[in-house]
N, C-alpha and C positions, 0 to 999 in steps of 0.2 A: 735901452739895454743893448749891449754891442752883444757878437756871437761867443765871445770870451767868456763875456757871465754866464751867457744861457748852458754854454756847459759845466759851468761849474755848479751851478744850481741843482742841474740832470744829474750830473756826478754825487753834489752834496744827498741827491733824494735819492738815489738808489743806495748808495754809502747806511744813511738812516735807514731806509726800510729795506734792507737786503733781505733778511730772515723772512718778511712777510710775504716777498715778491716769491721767493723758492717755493715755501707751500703753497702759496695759490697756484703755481705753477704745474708742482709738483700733483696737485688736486686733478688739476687740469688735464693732466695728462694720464692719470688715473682714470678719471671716467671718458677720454674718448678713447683710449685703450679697450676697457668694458663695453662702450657702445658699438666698435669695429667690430670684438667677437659674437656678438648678439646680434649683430647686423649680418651676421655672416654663417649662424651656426644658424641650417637646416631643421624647420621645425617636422617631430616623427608624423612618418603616417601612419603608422602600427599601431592601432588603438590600443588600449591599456582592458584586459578581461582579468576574472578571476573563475570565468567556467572552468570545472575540470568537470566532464563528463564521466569518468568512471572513479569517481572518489565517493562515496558514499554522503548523501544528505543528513541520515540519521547518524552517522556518527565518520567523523572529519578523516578521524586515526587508518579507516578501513576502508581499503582499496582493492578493484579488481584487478586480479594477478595482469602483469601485462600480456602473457602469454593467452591470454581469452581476450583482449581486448579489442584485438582487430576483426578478432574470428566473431565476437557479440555484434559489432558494428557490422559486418557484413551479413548475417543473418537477419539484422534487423534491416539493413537496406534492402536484401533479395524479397523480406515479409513484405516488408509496405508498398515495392514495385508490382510485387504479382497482386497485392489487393487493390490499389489503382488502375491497374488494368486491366481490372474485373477477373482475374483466372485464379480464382478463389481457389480450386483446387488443388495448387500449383503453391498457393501459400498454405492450405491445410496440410499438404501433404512436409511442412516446416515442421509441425508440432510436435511434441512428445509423444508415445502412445498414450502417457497416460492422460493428456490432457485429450487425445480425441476422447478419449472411453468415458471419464468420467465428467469433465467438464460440457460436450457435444453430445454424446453417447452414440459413435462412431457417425456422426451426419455430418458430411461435408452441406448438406442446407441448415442444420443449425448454427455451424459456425460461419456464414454466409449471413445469415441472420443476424447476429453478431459484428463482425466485420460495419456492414451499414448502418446499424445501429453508433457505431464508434466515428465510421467516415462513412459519409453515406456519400462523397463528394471524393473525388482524387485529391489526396492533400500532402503539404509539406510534413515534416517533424523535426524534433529536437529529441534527444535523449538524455535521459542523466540517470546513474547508480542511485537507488534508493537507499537499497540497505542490502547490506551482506552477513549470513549468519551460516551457521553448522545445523545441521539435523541431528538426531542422536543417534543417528547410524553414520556418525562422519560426512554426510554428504552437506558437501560447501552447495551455498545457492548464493545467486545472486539475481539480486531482485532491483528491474530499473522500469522508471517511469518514463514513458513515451509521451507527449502530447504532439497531437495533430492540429497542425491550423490550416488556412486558407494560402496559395501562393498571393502572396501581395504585390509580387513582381508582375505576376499576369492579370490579379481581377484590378489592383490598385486599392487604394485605401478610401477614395473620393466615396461619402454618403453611408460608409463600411460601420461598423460593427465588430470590434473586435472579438472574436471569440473562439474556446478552441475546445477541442475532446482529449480525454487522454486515460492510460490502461498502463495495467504493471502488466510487468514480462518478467517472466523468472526461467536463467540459464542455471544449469546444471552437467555432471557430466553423468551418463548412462553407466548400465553395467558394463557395457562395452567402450568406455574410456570416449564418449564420442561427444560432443557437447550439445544439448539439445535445447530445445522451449516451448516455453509454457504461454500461452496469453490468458485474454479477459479474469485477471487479478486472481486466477487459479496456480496454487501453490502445490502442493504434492495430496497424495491421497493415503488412507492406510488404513488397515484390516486390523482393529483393535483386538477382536477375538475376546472381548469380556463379556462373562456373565456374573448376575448374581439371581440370587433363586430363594424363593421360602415354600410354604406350603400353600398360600395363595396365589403367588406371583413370578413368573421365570420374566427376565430381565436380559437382552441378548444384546448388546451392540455389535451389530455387524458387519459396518460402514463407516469411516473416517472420511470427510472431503473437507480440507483447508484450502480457506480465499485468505486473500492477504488481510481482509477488513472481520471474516465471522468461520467459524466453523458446523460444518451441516454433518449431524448423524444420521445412521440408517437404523432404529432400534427395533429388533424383535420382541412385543411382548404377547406373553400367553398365561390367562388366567386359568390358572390350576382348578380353579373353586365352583362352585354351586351360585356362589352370588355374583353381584353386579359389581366391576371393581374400578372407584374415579380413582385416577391421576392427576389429572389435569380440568379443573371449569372454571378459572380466577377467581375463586370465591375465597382462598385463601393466599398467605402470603407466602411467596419464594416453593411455590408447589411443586418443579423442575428447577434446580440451578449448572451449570457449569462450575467446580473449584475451581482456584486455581490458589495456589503457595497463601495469597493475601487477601483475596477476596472471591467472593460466587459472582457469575453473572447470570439475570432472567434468562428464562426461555423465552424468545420473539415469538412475538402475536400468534399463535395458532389457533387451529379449531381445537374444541372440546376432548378429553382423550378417556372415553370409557369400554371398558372394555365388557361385555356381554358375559354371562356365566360359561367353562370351556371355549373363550374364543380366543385364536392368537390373530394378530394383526402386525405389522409393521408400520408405523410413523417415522417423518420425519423431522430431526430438531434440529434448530437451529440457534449459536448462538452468538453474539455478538465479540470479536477477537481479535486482536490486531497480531501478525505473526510475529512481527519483529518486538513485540513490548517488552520482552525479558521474562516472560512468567509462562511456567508451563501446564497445560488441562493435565490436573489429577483424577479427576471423576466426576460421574454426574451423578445429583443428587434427586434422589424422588421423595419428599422430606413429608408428602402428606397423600401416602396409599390408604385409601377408605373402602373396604370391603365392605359394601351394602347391602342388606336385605331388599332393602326397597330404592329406591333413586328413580324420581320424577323429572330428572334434570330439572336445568336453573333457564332464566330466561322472564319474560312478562307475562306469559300463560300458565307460570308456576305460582302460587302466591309465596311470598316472602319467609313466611310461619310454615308453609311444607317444607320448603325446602329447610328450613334451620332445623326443624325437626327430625327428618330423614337423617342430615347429619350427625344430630346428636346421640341416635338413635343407631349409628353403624357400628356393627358386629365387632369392628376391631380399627384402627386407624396407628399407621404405622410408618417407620420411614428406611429407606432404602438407598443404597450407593452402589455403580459400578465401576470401579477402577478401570482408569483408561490411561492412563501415564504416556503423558508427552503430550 
């Protein structure tokens, strides 16, 4: 074959497969195009997050105004540096009043107490908005959860244990426009000022204190009567409840609640409440007031048949509510 054919042969095959040659060509230079930019585009260093620290966990829509948001972060840095470096009083002296008074009851050693109880150890944190709500006096709160861990930067993780502590904080602003806090899951306090009253039984709440998880009353009660008046021996059901719009909640675990013929006494109740659920305390209910003539109390050194006896046997068995609204 002389060099005359071979190009006309060359000639004859790209003539034939012209259309084929273009696309592959075409393909070709398609993907080392693609691989030059890719070989070329800088992968981010900016990791990709979705924290927002003052957006609310409980609900996405609600957010900490920005204008608190620097001023909440800097309180809570100035809180957790003066408790790391043990000048507890230097962080008590951060608090609300009303959280020294009624959460501490003005002791800078109980809230010290406190404090190592949470970190007993200088530690890091994180913050995030829990929930934000209104009170029904207008006052906006905002309520964020802290947790403390270990710096891992300094002990290292080698043989570790992860684990961590952590406490709500609630910002507000004062009567004085000033924005203050609350710690260890203490929310606001308040002076319900209700009574209710019969001829056996005066009924005084005198004391509101809201945690973010239960709420604790101070109640006054004073038996007007001659006899022996139970409230409280678990012998029947829902004997003290919390209302609330949908449903009651028990009274936690207490001692016994009887009252002696003329005696008044103060207890205290407590009951299990989340602040932020939507639902607000209407009243507390005393669904099974027994004015006794006789009452051997309950226990293993009563036998079973006194005690049902005594009960069926009381003078009068009634029930009672004191409006506490909100």
């Amino acid at each position: 074959m002389n060099f005359a054919d071979l190009r006309l042969r060359i000639r004859h095959f790209f003539k034939k497969y012209k259309k084929i040659i273009i696309i592959i060509a075409c393909i070709w230079l398609v993907i080392f195009i693609v691989d030059k930019l890719l070989s070329n585009q800088k992968p981010s260093t900016e990791p990709t997050t979705t924290y927002e620290p003052h957006t609310s966990v409980m609900d996405n829509n609600k957010k900490t105004p920005v204008s608190k948001q620097k001023e909440i972060e800097s309180i809570i840095e100035e809180y957790v540096a003066a408790c790391n470096d043990g000048n507890y009083q230097k962080a008590y002296d951060l608090l609300s009043d009303d959280c020294k008074k009624y959460e501490y009851n003005d002791s800078v050693q109980r809230f010290m107490e406190h404090v190592l109880d949470v970190m007993p150890l200088p530690r890091k944190y994180a913050i995030q908005d829990y929930s934000n709500m209104s009170l029904s006096d207008g006052t906006n709160i905002y309520i964020y959860e802290v947790k403390y861990f270990d710096d891992f930067l300094a002990t290292g993780l080698t043989d570790s244990v992860y684990s961590f502590s952590s406490e709500k904080m609630t910002f507000y602003d004062n009567d004085n426009n000033e924005l203050v806090m609350n710690v260890g899951n203490y929310i606001y306090h308040g002076d319900p000022d209700a009574i209710s009253e019969n001829n056996y039984l005066k009924i005084d709440v005198t004391d509101r204190k809201v945690d973010y998880d239960k709420e604790t009353y101070q109640v006054l009660l004073t038996n007007r009567s001659n006899y022996k008046i139970v409230l409280y021996n678990e012998q029947e059901a829902n004997e003290i409840c919390l209302k609330l719009p949908n449903e009651t909640r028990m009274l936690k675990e207490t001692d016994e609640i009887v009252l002696e013929p003329n005696e008044s006494r103060t207890v205290t109740m407590t009951f299990d409440k989340f602040v932020d659920d939507g639902d607000s305390s209407q009243s507390i209910l005393f669904n099974n007031v027994r004015v006794m003539e006789k009452y051997s109390g309950v226990g293993e050194d009563v036998p079973e048949e006194v005690q049902k006896s005594e009960l069926d046997n009381a003078i009068t068995k009634i029930g009672m509510s004191v409006t506490i609204d909100g």
